[in-house]
PQR file of N, CA, C, O and H, with PARSE charges and radii, in Angstrom:
ATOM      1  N   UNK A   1     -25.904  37.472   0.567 -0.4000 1.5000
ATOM      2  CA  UNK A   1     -24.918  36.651  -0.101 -0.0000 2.0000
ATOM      3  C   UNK A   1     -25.360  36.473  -1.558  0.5500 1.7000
ATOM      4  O   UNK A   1     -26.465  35.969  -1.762 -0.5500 1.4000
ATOM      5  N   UNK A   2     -24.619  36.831  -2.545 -0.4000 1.5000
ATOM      6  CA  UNK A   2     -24.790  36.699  -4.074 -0.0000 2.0000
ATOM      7  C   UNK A   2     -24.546  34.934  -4.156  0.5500 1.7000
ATOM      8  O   UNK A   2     -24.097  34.117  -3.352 -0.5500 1.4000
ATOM      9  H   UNK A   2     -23.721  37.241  -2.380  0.4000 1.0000
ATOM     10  N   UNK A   3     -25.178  34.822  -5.780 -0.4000 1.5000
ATOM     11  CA  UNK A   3     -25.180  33.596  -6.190 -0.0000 2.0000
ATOM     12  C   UNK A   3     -23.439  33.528  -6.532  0.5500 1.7000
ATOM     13  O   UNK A   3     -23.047  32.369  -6.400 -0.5500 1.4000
ATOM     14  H   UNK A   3     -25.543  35.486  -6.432  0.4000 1.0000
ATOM     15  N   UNK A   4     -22.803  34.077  -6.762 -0.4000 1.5000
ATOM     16  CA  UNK A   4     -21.646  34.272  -7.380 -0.0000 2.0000
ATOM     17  C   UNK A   4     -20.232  33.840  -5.806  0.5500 1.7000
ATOM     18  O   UNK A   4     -19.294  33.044  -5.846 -0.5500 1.4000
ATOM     19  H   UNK A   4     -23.121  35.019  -6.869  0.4000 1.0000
ATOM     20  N   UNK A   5     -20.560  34.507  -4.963 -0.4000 1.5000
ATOM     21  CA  UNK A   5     -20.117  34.179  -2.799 -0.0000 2.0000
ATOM     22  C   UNK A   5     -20.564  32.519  -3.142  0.5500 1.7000
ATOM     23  O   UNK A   5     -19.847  31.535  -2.957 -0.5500 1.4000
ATOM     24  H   UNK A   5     -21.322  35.154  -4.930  0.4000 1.0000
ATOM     25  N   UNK A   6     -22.022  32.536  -3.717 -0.4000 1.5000
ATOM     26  CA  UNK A   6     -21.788  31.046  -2.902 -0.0000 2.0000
ATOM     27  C   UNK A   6     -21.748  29.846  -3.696  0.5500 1.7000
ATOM     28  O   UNK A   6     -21.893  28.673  -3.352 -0.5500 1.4000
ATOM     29  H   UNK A   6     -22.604  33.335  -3.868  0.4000 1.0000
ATOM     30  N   UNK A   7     -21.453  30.517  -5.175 -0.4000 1.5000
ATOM     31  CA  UNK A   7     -20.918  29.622  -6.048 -0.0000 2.0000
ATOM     32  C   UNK A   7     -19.365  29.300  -5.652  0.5500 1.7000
ATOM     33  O   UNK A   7     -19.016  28.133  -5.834 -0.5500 1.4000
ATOM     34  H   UNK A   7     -21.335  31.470  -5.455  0.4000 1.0000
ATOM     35  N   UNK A   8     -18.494  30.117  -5.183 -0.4000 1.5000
ATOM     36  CA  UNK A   8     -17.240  30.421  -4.613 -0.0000 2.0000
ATOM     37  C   UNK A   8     -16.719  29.229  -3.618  0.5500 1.7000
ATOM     38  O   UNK A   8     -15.838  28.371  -3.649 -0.5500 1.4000
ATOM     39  H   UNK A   8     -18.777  31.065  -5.034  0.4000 1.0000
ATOM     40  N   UNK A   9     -18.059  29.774  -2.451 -0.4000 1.5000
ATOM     41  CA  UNK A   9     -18.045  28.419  -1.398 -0.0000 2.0000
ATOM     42  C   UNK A   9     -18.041  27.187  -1.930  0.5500 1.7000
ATOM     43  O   UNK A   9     -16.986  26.554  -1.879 -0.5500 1.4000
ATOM     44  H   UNK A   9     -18.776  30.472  -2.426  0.4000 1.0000
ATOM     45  N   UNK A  10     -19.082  26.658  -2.479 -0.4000 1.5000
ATOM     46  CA  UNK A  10     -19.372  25.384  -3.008 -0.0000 2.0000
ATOM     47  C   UNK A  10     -18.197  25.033  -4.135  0.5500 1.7000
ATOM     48  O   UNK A  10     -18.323  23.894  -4.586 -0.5500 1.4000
ATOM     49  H   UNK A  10     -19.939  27.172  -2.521  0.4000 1.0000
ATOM     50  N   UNK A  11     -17.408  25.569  -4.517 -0.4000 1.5000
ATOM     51  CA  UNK A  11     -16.230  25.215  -5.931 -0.0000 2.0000
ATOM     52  C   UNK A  11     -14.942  25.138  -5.010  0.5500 1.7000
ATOM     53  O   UNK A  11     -13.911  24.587  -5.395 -0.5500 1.4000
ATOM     54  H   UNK A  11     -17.307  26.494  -4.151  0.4000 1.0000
ATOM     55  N   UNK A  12     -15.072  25.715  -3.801 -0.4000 1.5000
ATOM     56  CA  UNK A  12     -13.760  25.822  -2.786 -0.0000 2.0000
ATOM     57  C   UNK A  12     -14.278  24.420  -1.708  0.5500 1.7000
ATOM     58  O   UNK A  12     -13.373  23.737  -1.228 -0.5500 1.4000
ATOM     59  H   UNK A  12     -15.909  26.163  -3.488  0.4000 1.0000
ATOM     60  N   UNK A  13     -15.609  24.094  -1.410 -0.4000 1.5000
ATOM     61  CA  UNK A  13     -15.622  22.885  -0.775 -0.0000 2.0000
ATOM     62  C   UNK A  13     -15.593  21.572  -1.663  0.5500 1.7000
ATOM     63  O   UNK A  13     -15.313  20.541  -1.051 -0.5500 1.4000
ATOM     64  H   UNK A  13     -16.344  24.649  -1.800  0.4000 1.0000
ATOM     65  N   UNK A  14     -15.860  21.462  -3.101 -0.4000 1.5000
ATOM     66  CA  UNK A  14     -15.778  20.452  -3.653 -0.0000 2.0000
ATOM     67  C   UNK A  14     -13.878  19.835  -3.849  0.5500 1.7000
ATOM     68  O   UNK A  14     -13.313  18.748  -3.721 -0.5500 1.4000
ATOM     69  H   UNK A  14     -16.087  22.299  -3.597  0.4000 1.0000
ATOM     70  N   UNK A  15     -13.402  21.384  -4.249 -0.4000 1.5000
ATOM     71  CA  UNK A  15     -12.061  20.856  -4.313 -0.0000 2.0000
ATOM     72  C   UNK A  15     -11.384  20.755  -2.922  0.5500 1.7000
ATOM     73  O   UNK A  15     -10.572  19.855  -2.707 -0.5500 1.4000
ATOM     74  H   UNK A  15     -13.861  22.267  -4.353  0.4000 1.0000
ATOM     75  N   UNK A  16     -11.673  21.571  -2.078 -0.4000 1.5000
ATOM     76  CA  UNK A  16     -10.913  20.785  -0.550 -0.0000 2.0000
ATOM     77  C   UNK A  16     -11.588  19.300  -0.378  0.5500 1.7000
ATOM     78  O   UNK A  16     -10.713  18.476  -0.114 -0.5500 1.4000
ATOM     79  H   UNK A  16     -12.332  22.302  -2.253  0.4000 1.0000
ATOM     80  N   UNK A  17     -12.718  18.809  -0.443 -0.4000 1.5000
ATOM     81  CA  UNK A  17     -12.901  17.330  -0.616 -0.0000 2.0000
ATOM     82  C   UNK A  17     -12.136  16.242  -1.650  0.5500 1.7000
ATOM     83  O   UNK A  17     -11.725  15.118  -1.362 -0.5500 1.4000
ATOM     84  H   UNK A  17     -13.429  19.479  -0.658  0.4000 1.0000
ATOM     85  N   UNK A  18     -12.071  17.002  -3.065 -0.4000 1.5000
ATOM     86  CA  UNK A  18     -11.416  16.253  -3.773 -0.0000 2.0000
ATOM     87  C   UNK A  18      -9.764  16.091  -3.626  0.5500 1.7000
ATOM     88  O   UNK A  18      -9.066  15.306  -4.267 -0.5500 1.4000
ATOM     89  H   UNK A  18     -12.404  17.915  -3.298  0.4000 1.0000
ATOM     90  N   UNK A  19      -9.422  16.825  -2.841 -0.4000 1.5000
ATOM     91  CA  UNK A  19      -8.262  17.116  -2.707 -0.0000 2.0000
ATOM     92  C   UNK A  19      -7.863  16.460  -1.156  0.5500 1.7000
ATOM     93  O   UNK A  19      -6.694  16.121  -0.973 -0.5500 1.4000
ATOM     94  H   UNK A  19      -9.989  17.462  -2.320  0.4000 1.0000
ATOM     95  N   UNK A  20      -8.569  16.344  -0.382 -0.4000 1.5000
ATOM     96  CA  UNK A  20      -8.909  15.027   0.468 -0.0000 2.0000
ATOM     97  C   UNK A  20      -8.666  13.646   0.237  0.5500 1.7000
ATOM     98  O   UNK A  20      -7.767  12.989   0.761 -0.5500 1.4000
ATOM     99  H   UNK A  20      -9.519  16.619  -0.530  0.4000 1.0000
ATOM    100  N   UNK A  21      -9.828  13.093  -0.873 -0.4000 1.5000
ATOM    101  CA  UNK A  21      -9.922  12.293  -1.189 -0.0000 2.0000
ATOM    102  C   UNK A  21      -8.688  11.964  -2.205  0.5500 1.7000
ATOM    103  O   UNK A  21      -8.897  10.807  -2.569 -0.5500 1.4000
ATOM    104  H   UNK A  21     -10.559  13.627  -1.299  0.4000 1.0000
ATOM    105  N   UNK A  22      -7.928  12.270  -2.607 -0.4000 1.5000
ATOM    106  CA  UNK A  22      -6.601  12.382  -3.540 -0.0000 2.0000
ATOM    107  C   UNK A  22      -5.938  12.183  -2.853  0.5500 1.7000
ATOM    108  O   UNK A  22      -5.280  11.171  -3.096 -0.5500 1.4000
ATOM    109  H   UNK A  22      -7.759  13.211  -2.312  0.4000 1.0000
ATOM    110  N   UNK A  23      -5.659  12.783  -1.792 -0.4000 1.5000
ATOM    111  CA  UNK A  23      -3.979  12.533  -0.537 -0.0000 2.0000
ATOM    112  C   UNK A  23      -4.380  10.846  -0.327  0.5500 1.7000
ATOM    113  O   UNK A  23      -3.614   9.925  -0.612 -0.5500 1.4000
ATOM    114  H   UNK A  23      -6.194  13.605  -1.595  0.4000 1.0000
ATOM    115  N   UNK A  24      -5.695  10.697   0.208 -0.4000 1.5000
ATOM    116  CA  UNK A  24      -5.952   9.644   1.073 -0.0000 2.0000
ATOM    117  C   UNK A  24      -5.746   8.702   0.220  0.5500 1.7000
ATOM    118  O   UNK A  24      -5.160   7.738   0.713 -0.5500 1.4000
ATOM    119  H   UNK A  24      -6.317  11.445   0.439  0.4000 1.0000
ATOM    120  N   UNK A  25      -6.101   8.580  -1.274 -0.4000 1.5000
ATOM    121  CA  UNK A  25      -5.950   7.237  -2.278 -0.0000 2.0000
ATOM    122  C   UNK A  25      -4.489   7.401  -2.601  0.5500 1.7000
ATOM    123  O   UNK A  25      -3.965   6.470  -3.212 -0.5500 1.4000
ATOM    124  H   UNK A  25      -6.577   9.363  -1.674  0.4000 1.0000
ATOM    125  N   UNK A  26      -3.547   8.736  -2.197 -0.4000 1.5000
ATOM    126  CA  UNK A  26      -1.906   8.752  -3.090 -0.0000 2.0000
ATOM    127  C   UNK A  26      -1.290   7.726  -2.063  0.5500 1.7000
ATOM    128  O   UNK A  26      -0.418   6.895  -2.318 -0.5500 1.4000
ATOM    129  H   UNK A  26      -3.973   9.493  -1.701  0.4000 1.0000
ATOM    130  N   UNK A  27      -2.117   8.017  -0.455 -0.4000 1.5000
ATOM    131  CA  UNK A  27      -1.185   7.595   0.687 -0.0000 2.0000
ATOM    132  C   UNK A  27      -1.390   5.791   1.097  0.5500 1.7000
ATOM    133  O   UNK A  27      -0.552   5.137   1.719 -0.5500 1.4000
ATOM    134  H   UNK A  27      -2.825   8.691  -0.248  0.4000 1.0000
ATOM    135  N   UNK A  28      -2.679   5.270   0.576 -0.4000 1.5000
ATOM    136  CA  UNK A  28      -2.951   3.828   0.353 -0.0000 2.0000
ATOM    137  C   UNK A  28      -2.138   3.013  -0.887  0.5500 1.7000
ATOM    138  O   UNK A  28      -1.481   1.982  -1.026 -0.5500 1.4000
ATOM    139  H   UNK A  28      -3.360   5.801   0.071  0.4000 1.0000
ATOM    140  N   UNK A  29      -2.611   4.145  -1.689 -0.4000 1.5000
ATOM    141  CA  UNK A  29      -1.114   3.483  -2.670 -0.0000 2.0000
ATOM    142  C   UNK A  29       0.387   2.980  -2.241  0.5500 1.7000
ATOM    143  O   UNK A  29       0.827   1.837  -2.358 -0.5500 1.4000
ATOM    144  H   UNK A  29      -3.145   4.983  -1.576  0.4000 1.0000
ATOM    145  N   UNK A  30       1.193   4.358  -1.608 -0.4000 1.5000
ATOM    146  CA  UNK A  30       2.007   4.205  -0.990 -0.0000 2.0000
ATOM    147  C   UNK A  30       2.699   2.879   0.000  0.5500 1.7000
ATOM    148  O   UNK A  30       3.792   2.314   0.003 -0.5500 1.4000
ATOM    149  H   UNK A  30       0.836   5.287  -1.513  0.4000 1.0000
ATOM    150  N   UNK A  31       1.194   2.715   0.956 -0.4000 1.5000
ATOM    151  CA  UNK A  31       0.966   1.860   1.900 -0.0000 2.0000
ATOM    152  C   UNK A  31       1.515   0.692   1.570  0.5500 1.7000
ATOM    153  O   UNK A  31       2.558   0.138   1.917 -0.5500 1.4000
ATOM    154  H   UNK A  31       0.306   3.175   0.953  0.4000 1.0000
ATOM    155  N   UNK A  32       0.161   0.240   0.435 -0.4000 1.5000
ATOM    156  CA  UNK A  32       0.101  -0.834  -0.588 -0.0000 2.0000
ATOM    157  C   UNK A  32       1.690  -1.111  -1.258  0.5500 1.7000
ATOM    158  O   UNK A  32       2.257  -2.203  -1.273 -0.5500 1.4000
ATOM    159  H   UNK A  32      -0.687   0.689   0.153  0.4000 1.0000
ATOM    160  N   UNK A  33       1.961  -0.466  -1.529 -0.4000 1.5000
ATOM    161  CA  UNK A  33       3.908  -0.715  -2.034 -0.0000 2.0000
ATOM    162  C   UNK A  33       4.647  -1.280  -1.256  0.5500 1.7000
ATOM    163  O   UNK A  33       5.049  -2.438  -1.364 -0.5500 1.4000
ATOM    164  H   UNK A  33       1.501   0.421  -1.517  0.4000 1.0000
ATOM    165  N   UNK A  34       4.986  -0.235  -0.088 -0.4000 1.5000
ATOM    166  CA  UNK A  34       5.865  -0.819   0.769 -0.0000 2.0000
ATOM    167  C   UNK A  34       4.981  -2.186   1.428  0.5500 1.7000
ATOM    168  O   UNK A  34       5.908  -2.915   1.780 -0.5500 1.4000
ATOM    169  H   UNK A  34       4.660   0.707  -0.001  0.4000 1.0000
ATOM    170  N   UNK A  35       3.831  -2.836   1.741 -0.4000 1.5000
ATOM    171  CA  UNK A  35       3.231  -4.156   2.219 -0.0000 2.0000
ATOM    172  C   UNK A  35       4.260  -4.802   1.384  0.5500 1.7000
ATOM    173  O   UNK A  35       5.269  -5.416   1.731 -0.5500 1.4000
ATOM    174  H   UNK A  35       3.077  -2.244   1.456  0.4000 1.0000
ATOM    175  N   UNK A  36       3.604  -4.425  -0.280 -0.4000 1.5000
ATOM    176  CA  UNK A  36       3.532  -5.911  -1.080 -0.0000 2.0000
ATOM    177  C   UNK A  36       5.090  -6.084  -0.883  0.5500 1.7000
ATOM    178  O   UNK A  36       5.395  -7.156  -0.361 -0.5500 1.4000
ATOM    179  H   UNK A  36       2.784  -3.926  -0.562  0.4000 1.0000
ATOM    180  N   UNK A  37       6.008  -5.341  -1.160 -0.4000 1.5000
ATOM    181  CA  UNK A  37       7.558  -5.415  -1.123 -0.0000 2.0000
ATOM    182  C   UNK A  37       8.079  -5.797   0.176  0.5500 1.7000
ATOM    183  O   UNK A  37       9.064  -6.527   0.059 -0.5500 1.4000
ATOM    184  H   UNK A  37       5.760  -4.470  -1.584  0.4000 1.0000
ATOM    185  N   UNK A  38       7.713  -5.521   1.512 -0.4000 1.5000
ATOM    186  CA  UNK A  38       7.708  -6.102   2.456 -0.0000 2.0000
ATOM    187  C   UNK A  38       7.022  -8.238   2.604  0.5500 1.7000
ATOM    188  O   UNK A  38       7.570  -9.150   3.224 -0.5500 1.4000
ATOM    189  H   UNK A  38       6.914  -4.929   1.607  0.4000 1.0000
ATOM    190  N   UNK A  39       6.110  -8.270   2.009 -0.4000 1.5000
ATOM    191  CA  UNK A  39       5.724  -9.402   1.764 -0.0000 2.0000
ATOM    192  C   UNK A  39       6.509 -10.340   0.623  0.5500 1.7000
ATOM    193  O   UNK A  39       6.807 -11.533   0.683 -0.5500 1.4000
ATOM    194  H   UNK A  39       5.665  -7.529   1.505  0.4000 1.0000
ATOM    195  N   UNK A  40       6.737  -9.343  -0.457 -0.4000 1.5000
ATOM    196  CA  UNK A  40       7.865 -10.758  -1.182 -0.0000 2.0000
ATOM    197  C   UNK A  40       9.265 -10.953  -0.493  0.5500 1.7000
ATOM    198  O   UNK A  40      10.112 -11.806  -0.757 -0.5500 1.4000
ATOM    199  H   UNK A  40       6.494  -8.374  -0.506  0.4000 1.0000
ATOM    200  N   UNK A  41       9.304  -9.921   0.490 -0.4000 1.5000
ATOM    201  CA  UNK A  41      10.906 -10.176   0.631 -0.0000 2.0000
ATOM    202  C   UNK A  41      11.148 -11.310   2.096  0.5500 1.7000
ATOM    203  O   UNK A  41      12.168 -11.859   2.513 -0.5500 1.4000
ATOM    204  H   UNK A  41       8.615  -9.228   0.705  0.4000 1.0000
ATOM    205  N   UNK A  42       9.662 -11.334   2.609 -0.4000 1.5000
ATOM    206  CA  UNK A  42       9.181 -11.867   4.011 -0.0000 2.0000
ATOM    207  C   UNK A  42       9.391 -13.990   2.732  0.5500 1.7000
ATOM    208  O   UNK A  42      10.003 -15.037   2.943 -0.5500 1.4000
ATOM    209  H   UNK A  42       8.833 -10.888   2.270  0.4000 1.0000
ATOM    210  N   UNK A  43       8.436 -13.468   1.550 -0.4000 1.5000
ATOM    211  CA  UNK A  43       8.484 -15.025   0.811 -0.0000 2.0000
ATOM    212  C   UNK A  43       9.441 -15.669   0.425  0.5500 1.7000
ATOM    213  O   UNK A  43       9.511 -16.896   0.352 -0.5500 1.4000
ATOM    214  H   UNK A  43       7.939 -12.617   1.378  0.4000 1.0000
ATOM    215  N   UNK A  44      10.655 -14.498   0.012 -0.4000 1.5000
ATOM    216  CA  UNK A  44      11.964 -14.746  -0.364 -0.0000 2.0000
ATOM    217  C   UNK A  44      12.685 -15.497   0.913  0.5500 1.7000
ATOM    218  O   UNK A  44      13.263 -16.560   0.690 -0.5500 1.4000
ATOM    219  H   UNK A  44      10.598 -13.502   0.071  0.4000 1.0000
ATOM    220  N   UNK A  45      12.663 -15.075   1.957 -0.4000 1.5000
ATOM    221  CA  UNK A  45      13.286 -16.082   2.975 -0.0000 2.0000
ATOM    222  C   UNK A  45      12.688 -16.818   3.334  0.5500 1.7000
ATOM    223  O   UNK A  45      13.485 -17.617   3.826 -0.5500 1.4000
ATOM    224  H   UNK A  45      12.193 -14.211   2.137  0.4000 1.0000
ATOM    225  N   UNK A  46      11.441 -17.299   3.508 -0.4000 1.5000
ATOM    226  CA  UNK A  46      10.721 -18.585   3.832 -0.0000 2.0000
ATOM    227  C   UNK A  46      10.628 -19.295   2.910  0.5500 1.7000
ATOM    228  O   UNK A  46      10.019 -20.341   3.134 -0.5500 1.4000
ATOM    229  H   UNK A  46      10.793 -16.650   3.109  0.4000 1.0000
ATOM    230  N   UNK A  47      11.161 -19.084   1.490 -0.4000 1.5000
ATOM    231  CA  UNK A  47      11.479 -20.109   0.809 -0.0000 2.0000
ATOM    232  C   UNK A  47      12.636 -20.836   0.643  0.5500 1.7000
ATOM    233  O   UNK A  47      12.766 -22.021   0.336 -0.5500 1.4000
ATOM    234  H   UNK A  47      11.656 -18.234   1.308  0.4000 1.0000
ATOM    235  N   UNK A  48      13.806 -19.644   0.977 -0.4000 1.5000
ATOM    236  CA  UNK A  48      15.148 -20.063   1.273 -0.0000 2.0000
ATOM    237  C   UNK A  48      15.750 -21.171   2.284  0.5500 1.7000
ATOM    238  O   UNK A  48      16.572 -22.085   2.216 -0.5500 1.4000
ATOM    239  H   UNK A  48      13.700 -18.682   1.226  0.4000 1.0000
ATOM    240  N   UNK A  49      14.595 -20.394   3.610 -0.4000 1.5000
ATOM    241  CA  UNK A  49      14.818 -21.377   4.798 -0.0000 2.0000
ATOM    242  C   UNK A  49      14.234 -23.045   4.603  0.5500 1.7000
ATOM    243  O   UNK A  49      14.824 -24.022   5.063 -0.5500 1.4000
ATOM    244  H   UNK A  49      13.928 -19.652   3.666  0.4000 1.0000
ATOM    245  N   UNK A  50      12.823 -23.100   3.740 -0.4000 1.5000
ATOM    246  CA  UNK A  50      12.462 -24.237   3.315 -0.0000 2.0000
ATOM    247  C   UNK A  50      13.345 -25.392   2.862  0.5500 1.7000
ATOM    248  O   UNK A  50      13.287 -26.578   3.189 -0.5500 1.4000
ATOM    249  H   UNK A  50      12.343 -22.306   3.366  0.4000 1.0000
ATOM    250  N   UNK A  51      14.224 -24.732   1.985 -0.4000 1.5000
ATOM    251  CA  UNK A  51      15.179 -25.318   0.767 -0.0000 2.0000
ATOM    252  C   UNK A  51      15.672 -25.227   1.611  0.5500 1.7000
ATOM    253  O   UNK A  51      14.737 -25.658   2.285 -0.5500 1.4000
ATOM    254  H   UNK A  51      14.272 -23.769   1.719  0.4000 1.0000
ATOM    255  N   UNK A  52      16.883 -24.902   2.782 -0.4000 1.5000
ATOM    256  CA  UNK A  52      17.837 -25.612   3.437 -0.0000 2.0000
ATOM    257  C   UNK A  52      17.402 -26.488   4.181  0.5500 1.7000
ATOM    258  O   UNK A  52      17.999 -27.539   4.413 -0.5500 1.4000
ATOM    259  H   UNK A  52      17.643 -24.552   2.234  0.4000 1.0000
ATOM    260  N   UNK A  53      15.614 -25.965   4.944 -0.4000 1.5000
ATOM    261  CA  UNK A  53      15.603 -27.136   5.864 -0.0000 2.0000
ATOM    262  C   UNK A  53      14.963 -28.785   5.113  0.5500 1.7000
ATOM    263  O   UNK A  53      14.819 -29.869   5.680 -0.5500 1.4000
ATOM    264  H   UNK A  53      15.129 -25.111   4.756  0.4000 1.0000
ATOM    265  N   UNK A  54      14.704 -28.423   3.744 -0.4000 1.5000
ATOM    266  CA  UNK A  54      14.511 -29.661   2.738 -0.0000 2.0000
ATOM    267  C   UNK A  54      16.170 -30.228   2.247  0.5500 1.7000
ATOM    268  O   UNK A  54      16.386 -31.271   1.630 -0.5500 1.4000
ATOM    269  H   UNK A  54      14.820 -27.543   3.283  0.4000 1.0000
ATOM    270  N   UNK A  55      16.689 -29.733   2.476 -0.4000 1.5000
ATOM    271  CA  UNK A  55      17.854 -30.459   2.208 -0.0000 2.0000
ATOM    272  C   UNK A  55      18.928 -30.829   3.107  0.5500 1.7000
ATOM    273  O   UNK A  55      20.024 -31.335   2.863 -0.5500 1.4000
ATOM    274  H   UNK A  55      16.514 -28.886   2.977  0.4000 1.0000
ATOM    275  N   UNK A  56      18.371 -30.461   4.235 -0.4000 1.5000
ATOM    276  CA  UNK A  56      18.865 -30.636   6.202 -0.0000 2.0000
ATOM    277  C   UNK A  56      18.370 -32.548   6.058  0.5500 1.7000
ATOM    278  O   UNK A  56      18.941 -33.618   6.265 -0.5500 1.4000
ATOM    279  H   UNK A  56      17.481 -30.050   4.433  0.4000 1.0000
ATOM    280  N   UNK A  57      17.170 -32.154   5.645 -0.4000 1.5000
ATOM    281  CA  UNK A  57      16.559 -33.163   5.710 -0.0000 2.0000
ATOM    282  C   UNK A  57      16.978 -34.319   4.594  0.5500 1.7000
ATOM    283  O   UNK A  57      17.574 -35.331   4.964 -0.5500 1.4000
ATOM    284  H   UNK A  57      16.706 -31.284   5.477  0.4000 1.0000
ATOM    285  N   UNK A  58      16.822 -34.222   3.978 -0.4000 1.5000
ATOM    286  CA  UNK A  58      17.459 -35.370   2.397 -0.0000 2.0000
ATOM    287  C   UNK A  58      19.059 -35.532   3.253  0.5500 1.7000
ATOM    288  O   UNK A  58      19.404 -36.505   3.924 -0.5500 1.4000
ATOM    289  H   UNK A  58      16.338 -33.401   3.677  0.4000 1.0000
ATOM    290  N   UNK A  59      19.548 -34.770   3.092 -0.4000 1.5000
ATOM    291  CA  UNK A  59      21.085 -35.110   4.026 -0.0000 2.0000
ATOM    292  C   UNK A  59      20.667 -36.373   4.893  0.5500 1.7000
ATOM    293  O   UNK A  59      20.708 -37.602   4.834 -0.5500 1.4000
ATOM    294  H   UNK A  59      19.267 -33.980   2.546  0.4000 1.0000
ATOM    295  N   UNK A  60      20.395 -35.720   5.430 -0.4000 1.5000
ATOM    296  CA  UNK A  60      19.542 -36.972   7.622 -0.0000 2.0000
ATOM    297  C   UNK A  60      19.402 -37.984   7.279  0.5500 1.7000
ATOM    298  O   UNK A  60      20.071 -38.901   7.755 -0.5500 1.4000
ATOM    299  H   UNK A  60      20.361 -34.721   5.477  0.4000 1.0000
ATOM    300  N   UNK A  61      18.358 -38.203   6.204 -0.4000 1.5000
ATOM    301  CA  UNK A  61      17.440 -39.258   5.317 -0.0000 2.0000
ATOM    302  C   UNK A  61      18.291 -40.437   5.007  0.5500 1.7000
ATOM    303  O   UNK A  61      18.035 -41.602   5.314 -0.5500 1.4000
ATOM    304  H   UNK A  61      17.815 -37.458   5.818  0.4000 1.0000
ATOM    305  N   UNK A  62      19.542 -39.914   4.235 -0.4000 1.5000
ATOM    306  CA  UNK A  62      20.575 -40.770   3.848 -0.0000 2.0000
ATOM    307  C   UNK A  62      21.699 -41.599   4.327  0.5500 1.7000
ATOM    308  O   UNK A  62      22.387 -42.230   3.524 -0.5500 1.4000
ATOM    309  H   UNK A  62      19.749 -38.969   3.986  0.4000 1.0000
TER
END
């Protein structure tokens, strides 16, 4: 095996790793998006429901 074969190998395993490691951080990103947007829209109605049931309440009160 020449230095040149296994310079080949080693430049073809660094980029199949880096190229690994790239999908796996594009696809946490991804992840990370749809959570956080799933989570404000989860805050958006538990604040909504708050405010009616705070004003269910002030109604009652009176």
């Amino acid at each position: 095996m020449t230095i040149t074969a296994f310079q080949a190998i080693i430049l073809t395993a660094l980029l199949v790793a880096w190229l690994c490691i790239s999908i796996g951080f594009f696809v946490s990103m991804i992840q990370n998006i749809i959570t956080d947007h799933r989570r404000e829209k989860r805050d958006q109605e538990r604040e909504a429901r708050d405010l009616e049931y705070h004003q269910k309440r002030m109604k009652d009160y009176n």
